[in-house]
C-alpha positions as semicolon CSV with decimal commas, in nm:
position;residue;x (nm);y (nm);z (nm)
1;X;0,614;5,105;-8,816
2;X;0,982;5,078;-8,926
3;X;1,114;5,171;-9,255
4;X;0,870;5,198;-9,491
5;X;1,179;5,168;-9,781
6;X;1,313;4,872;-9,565
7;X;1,274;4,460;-9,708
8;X;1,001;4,405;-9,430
9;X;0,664;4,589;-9,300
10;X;0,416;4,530;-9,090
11;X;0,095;4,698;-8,983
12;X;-0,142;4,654;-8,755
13;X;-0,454;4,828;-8,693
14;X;-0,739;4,841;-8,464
15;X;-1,069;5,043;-8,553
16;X;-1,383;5,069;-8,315
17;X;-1,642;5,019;-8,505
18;X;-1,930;5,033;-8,256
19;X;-1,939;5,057;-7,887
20;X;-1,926;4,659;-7,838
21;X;-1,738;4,559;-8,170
22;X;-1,385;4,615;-8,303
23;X;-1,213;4,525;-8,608
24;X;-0,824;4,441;-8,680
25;X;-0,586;4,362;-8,943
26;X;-0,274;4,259;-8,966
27;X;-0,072;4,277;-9,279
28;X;0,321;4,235;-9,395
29;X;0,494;4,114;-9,685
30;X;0,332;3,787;-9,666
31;X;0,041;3,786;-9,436
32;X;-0,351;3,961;-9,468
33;X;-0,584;3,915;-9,186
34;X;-0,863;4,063;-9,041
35;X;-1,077;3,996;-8,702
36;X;-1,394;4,120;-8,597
37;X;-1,443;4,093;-8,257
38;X;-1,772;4,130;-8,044
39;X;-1,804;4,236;-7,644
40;X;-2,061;4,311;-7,375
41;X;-1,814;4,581;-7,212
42;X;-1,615;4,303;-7,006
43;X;-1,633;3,971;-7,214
44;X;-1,579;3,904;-7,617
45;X;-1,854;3,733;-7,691
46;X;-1,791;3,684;-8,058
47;X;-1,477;3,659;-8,333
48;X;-1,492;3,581;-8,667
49;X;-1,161;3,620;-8,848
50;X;-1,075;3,644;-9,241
51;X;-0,778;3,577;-9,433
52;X;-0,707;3,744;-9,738
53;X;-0,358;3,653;-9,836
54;X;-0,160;3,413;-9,685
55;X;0,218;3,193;-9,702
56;X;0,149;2,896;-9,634
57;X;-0,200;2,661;-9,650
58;X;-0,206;2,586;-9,267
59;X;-0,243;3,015;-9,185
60;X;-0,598;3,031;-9,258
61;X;-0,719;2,758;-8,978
62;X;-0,540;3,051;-8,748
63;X;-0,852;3,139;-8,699
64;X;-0,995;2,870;-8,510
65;X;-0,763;2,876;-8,218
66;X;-0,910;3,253;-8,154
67;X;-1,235;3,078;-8,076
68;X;-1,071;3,025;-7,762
69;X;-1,110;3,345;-7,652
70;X;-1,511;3,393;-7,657
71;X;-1,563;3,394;-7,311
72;X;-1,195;3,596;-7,237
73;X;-1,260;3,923;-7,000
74;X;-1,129;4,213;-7,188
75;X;-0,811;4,358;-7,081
76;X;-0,566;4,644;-7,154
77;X;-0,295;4,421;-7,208
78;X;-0,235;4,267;-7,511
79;X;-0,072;3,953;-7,409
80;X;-0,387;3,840;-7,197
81;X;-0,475;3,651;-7,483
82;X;-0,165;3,430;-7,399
83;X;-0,349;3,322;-7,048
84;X;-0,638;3,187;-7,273
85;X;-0,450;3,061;-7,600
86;X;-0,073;3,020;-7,677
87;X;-0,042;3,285;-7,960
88;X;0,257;3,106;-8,137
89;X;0,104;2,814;-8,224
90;X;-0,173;2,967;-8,467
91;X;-0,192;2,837;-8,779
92;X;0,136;2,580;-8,770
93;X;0,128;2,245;-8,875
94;X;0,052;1,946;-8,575
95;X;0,454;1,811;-8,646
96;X;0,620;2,149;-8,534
């Protein structure tokens, strides 16, 4: 997690909730968001994300490019996602 005396932090954590959802959050200096997402055991079939705080006014629509991965076989790799959505362009405005 770095230093926790340093200028910058970030945390991330996943909790089962249930055997076919999981919930996440992500939070540093500037960002709060959380994810709840649903599965059958090999598929999400469900995400619904929340932001809580937030930089700038585009980060909360984030959340709609993770609709692309309803449908997404689960995997133990954590940049699958990247095969179904490019993770860097969450959130930014059309001109970058």
């Amino acid at each position: 997690m770095g230093d926790p005396e340093g200028a910058y932090r970030r945390r991330i954590r996943l909790v089962t909730l249930d055997p076919h959802t999981v919930w996440g959050g992500l939070e540093d200096d500037f960002h709060h968001f959380e994810v709840t997402l649903h599965h059958d055991g090999t598929h999400v079939t469900a995400l619904a994300m929340h932001a809580v705080r937030w930089p700038w006014a585009t980060c909360p629509d984030a959340g709609q490019g993770l609709q692309a991965l309803v449908g997404m076989e689960l995997s133990d790799r954590s940049t699958a996602v990247a095969a179904v959505t490019d993770p860097r362009s969450h959130g930014l405005p059309a001109v970058w």
